[in-house]
C-alpha positions in Angstrom: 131.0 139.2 114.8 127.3 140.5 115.7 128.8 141.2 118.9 131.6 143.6 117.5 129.1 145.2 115.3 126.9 145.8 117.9 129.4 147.6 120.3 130.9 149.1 117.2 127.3 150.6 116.6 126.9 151.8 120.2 130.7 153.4 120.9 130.9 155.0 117.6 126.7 155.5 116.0 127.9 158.5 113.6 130.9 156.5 111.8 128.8 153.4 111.9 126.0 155.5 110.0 128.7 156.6 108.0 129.9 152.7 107.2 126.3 151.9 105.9 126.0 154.7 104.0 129.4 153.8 102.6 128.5 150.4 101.8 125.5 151.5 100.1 127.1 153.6 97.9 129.8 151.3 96.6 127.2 148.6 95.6 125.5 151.2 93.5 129.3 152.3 92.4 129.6 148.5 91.2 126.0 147.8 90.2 124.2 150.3 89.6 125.7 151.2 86.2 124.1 152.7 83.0 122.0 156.5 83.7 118.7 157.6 85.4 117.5 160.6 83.1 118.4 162.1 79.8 120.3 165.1 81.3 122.8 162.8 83.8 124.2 161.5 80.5 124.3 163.7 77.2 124.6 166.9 79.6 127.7 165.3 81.2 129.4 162.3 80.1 128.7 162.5 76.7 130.1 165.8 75.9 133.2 165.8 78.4 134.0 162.4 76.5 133.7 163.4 73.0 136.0 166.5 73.9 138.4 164.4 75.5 138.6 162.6 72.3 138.8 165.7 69.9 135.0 165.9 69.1 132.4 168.1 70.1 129.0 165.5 70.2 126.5 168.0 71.5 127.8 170.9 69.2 128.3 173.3 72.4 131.9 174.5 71.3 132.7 177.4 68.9 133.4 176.3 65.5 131.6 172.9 65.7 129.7 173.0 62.6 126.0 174.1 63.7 126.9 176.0 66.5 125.4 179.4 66.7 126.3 180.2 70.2 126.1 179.7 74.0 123.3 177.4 74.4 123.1 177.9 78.4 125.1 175.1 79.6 127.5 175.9 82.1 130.9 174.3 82.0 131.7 174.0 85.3 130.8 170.7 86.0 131.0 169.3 82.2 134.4 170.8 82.2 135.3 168.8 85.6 134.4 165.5 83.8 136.5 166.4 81.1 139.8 166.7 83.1 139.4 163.5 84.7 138.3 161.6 81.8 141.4 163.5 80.2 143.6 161.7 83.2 141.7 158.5 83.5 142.5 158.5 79.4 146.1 159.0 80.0 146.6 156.2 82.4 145.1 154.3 79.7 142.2 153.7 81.1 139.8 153.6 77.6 136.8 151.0 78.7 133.7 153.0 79.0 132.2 151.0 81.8 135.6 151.6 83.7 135.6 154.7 83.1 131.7 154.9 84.4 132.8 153.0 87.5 135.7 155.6 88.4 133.0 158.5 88.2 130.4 156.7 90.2 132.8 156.1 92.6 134.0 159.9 93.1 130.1 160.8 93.2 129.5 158.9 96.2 132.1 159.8 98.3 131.4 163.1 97.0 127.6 162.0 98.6 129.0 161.0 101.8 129.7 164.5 102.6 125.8 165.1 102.6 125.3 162.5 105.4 128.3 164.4 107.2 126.7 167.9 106.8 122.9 167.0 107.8 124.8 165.4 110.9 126.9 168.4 112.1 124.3 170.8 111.0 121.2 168.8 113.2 124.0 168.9 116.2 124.0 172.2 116.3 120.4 172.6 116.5 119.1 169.6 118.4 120.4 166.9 120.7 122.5 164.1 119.5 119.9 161.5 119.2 117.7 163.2 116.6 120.8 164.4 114.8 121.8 160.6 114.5 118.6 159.9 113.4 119.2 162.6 110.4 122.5 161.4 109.6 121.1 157.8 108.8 117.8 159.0 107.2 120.5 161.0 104.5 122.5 157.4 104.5 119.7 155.1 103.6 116.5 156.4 102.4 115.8 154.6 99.1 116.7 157.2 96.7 119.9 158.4 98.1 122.5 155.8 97.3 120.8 155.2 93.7 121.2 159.5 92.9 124.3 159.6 94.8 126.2 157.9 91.9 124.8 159.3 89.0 126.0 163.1 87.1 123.0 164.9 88.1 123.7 168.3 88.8 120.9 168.5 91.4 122.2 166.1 93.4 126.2 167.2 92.6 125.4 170.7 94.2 124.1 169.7 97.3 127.2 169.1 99.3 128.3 172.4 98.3 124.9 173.9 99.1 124.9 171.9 103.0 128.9 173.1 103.9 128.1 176.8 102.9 124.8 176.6 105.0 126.7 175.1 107.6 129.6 177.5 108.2 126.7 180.4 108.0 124.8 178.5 110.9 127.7 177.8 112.8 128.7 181.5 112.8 125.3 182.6 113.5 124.7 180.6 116.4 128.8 182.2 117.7 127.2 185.7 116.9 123.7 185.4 118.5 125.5 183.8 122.1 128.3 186.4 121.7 130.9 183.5 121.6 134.6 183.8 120.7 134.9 182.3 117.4 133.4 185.1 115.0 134.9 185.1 112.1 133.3 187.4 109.1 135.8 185.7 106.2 134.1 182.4 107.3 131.0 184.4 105.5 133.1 184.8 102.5 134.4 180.8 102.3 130.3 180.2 102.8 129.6 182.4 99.8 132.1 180.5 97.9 131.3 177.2 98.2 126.9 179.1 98.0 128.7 180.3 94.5 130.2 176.7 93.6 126.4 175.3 93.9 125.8 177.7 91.5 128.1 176.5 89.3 127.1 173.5 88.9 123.1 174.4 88.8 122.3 177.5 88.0 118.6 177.4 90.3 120.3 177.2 93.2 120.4 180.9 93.1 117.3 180.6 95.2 118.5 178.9 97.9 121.6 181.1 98.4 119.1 184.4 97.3 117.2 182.8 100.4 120.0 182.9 102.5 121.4 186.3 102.4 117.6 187.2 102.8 117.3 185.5 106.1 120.5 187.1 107.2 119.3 190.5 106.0 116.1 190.2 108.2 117.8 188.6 111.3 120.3 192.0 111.2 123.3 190.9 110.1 124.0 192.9 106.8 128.1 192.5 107.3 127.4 188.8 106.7 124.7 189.0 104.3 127.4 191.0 102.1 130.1 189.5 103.1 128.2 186.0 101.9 127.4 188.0 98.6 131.2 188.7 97.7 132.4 185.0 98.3 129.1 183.9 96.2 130.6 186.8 93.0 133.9 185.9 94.1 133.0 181.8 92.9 131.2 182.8 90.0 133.2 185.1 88.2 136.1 182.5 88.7 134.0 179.5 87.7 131.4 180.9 85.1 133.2 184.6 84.2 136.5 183.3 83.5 135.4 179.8 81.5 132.7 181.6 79.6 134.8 184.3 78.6 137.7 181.8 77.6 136.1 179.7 75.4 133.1 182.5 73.9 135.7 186.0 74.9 132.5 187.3 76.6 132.1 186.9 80.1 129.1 185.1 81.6 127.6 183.8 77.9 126.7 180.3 78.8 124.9 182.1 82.1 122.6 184.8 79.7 121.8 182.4 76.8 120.4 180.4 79.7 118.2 182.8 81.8 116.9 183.7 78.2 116.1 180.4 76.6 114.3 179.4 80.1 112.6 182.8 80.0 111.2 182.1 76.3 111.0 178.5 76.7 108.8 177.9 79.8 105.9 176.1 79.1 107.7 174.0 76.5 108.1 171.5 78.8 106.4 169.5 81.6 103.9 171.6 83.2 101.9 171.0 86.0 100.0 173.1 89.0 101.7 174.4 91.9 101.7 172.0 94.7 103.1 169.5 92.3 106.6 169.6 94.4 104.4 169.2 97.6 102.9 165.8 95.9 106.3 165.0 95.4 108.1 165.1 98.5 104.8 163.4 100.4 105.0 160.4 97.8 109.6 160.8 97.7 109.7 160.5 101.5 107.2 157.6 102.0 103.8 158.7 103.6 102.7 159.0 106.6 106.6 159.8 107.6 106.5 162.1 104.8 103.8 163.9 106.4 105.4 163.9 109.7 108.5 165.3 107.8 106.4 168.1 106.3 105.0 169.0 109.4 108.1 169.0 111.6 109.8 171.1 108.5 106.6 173.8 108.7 106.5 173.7 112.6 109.6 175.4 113.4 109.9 177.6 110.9 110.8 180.6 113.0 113.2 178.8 115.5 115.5 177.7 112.2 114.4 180.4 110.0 118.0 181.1 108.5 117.5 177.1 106.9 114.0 177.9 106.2 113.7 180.0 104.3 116.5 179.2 101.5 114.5 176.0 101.4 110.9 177.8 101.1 112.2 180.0 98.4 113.7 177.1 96.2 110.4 175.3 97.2 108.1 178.8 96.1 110.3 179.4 93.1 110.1 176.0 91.4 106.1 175.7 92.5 105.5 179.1 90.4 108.1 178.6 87.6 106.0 176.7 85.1 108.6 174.0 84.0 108.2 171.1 86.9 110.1 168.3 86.6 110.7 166.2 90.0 114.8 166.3 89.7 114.4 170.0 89.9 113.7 170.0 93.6 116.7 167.7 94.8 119.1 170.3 95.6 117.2 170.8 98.7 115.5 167.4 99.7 118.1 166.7 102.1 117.6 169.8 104.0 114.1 169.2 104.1 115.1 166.3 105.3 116.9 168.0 108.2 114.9 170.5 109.0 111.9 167.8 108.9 113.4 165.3 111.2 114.6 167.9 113.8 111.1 169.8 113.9 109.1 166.3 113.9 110.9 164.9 117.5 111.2 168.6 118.9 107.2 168.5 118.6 106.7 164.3 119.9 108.8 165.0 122.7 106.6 168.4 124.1 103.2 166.5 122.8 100.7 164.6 125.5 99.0 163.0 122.4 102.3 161.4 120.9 103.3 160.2 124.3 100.0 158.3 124.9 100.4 157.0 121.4 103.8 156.0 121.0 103.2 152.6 119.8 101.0 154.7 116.3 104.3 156.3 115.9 106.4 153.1 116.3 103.9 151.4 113.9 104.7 154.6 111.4 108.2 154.1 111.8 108.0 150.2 111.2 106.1 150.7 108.1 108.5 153.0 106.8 111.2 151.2 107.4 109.5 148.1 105.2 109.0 150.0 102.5 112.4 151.9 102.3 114.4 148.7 102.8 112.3 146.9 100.1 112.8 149.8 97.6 116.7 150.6 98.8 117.0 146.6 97.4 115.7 147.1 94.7 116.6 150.9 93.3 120.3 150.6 94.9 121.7 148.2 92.1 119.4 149.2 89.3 121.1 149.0 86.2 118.9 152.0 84.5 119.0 152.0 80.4 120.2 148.9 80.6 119.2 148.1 77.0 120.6 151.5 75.7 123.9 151.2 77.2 124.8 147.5 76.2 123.5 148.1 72.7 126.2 150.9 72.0 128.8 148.8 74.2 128.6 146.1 71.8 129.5 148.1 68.8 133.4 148.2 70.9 133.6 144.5 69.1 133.3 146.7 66.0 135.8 149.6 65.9 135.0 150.2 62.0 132.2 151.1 62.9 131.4 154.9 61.2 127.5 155.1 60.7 124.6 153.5 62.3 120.9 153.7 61.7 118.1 154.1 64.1 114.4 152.9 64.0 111.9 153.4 66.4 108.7 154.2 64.0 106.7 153.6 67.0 108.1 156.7 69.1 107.4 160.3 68.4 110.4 161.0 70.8 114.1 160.4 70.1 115.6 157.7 72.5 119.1 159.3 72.1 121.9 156.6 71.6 124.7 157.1 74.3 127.3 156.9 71.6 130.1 157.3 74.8 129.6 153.6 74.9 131.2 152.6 71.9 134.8 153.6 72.9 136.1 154.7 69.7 135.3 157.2 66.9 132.1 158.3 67.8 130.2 157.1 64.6 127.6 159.1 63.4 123.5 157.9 62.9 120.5 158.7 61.4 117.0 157.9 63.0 113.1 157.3 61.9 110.5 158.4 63.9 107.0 157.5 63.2 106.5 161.1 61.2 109.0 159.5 58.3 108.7 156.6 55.7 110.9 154.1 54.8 111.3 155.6 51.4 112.0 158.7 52.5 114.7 157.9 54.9 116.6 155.6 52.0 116.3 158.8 49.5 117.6 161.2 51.9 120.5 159.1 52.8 121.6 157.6 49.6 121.0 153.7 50.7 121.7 152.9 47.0 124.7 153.5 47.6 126.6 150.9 49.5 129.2 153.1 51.2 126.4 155.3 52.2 124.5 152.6 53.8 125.0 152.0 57.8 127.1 149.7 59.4 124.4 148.3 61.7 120.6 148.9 62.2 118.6 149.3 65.8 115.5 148.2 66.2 113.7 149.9 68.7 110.7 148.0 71.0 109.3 144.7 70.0 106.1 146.3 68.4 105.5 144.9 64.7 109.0 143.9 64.3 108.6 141.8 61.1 107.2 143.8 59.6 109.3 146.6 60.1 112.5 144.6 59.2 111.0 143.4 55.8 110.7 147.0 55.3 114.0 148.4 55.7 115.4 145.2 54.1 113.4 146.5 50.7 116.3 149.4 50.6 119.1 147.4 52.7 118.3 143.6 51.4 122.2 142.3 53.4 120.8 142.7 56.7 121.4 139.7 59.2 120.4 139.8 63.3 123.5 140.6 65.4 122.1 140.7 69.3 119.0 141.9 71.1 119.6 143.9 74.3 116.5 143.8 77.0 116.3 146.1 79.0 116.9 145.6 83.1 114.0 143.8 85.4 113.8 147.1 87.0 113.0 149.3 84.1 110.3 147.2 82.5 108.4 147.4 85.7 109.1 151.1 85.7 108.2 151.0 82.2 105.1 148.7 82.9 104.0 151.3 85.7 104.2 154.0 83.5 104.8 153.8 80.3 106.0 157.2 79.5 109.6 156.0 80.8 111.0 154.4 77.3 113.1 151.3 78.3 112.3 148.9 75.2 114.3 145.6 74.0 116.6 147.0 71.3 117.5 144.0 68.2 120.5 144.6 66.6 121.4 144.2 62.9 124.3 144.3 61.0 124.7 145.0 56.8 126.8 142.3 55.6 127.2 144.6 52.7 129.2 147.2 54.8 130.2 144.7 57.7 130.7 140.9 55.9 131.6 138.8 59.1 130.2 139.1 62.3 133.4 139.7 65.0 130.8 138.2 68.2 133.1 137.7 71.3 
């Protein structure tokens, strides 16, 4: 069997990359279940699946009661999820965590593409040995397989981002030799798929902005524009059309968003400007994240059409006083590229590397530890574990039309990912640590029984008792149901920095709405 692999491995090295990153991705298709940030969730699943099920849970449509507008949310990719939870609904298909498992598996053969991409693109800039080395760098570093499955829209618009830059290349490289093979519509299909990037996250603007630049300066204005009408082209279909559709104003969803960023800045993380440099040296494991840096910097003039899209993106977000670390994914994996190729271009022309190619080896090795440690453990993280399972546990109660939420201890709402449930989308108060216990029973009528909710959360451990004895003065039929933990994974990530909630939630049901417990 070893034997097979191993002359599988040496006949075919790209499709066996391929394989691993394959088999990656389909454990965290099967595993890895739950979400990694806020946005992969509420921005995605949770308002596709409310839609599909006649409800609007963020308030984002036109005549949802409370919506004032275009809040800057472009339906594109939200808009995606809800045709195919539409069809996976109409093949009766209703289980949320099947449902999750269907879109986790279309993300990472979505991935897959990426590995593909940095391949073809590092083969027509280096020899096949580094570009193998690229394609299996994409396949297997530790954050890949983990991202690759989950509805972030930095990740989703790389593939898109990769194939455009990859026709452009291709026809550049036909142009500067003076080849047969120049095509100026492949510009246009480039700008398309530049435009579909777009689509899905707005900021990748930069990267393509970066592009036509680079084509501008190396003289080729036909394809520059040419790129620019397949990029309108895409976005009048995909944003134009949609917006104007569902708000009769083209491009709405687009404006409310440049302006809310524009007015909203420094309302969020903040941080100085080599923050994203700190990023990718800790993301890419040092000292091989150095050596990536460096290769990346090196040859900056040789693949200065890549380049530069990258720098911009890079130079944008660095300036642009929001910073949080998701923002730069769109263009890790070219980094990645660009890094790998640049790094063994400059080991294979330097004396000092080839008198020292054991330090290198030793670099390597230590990498290799460290990303196959992490891969094991990051790959099959079940992330929000306690959050997911709590709402999946109310599917045993499909009466279910209120809940309550209490997390006194927390400044910050730990939104409930009410998807979970699988019916009705019951509604839910919370209590923050700015309300009292009083206030929240006035407020909601608790007096009155059919005002009162059909279960309680009980967010983190801290002073539990005491806080149970509390809301039992205003609900006194309150029994324990189930506590959820969260994953072994989160509570270190929790217990390394504690500004990443994942807290045991306890569970309690009011007899006085809910008199038997339905436990499976």
């Amino acid at each position: 069997m070893i034997k097979q692999i191993k002359h599988f491995k040496t006949k075919h090295p790209f499709l066996f990359i391929m394989m691993i990153g394959l088999v990656l991705r389909l454990i965290a298709v099967v595993f890895s279940r739950g979400f990694g940030m806020h946005d992969d969730h509420f921005l995605v699943i949770e308002a596709a699946g409310s839609w599909v099920d006649g409800y609007d849970s963020q308030g984002w449509l036109p005549g949802t009661n409370g919506n004032t507008g275009p809040e800057g949310h472009s339906f594109f990719y939200v808009g995606f999820h809800y045709l195919f939870l539409g069809f996976l609904k109409l093949l009766g298909i209703s289980n949320p965590q099947w449902i999750m498992l269907f879109v986790r598996l279309i993300h990472a053969l979505l991935s897959l593409l990426v590995i593909s991409f940095g391949y073809r693109i590092a083969s027509l800039l280096t020899e096949k040995q580094t570009a193998y080395k690229v394609a299996l760098l994409l396949a297997v570093f530790w954050f890949m397989p983990f991202l690759s499955v989950r509805n972030l829209v930095e990740v989703v618009s790389v593939p898109f981002l990769m194939y455009g830059s990859l026709i452009i290349l291709r026809q550049e490289l036909i142009r500067k030799k003076n080849e047969p093979g120049y095509h100026r519509t492949s510009f246009l299909v480039a700008g398309f798929f530049l435009g579909l990037a777009f689509s899905v996250r707005y900021q990748t603007i930069f990267y393509a902005g970066g592009i036509g630049l680079a084509l501008l300066l190396m003289k080729n204005w036909k394809g520059m524009l040419t790129t620019a009408g397949g990029f309108l082209i895409s976005v009048i279909i995909f944003q134009g059309f949609i917006d104007f559709y569902i708000w009769k104003k083209p491009f709405a969803e687009l404006i409310a968003y440049v302006t809310y960023n524009l007015n909203h800045a420094y309302d969020y993380h903040n941080a100085p400007w080599y923050h994203f440099v700190l990023v990718l040296f800790g993301l890419m494991i040092p000292p091989v994240s150095v050596m990536l840096i460096f290769g990346f910097l090196k040859d900056w003039k040789r693949h200065f059409l890549l380049f530069l899209p990258v720098f911009v993106f890079l130079f944008f977000h660095s300036i642009f006083p929001n910073k949080q670390e998701r923002f730069i994914l769109p263009i890790v994996p070219m980094f990645i590229v660009l890094g790998m190729i640049g790094w063994d271009d400059f080991i294979s022309k330097s004396k000092f590397w080839k008198n020292n190619i054991r330090m290198e080896k030793g670099f390597w090795t230590f990498f290799w530890l460290i990303n196959i440690v992490l891969l094991m453990l990051v790959t099959p993280m079940y992330s929000k574990k306690a959050r997911v399972e709590s709402m999946s546990y109310l599917r045993n109660y499909p009466q279910t039309k209120k809940f309550f939420l209490e997390d006194i201890n927390s400044n910050i709402l730990r939104f409930p990912p009410i998807f979970y449930t699988g019916h009705n989308w019951p509604k839910y108060n919370y209590m923050l640590d700015d309300n009292t216990y009083a206030e929240m029973a006035v407020a909601n009528n608790w007096k009155e029984a059919e005002h009162q909710p059909d279960f309680v959360f009980f967010v983190q451990d801290k002073q539990l008792e005491t806080r149970i004895d509390s809301v039992k003065k205003y609900l006194p039929h309150l029994v324990h149901e189930k506590s959820f933990k969260p994953g072994n994974l989160d509570r270190l990530i929790h217990w390394l920095n504690p500004i990443n909630a994942n807290e045991t939630i306890h569970l309690y049901r009011n007899e006085a709405r809910i008199p038997k417990s339905l436990k499976p």
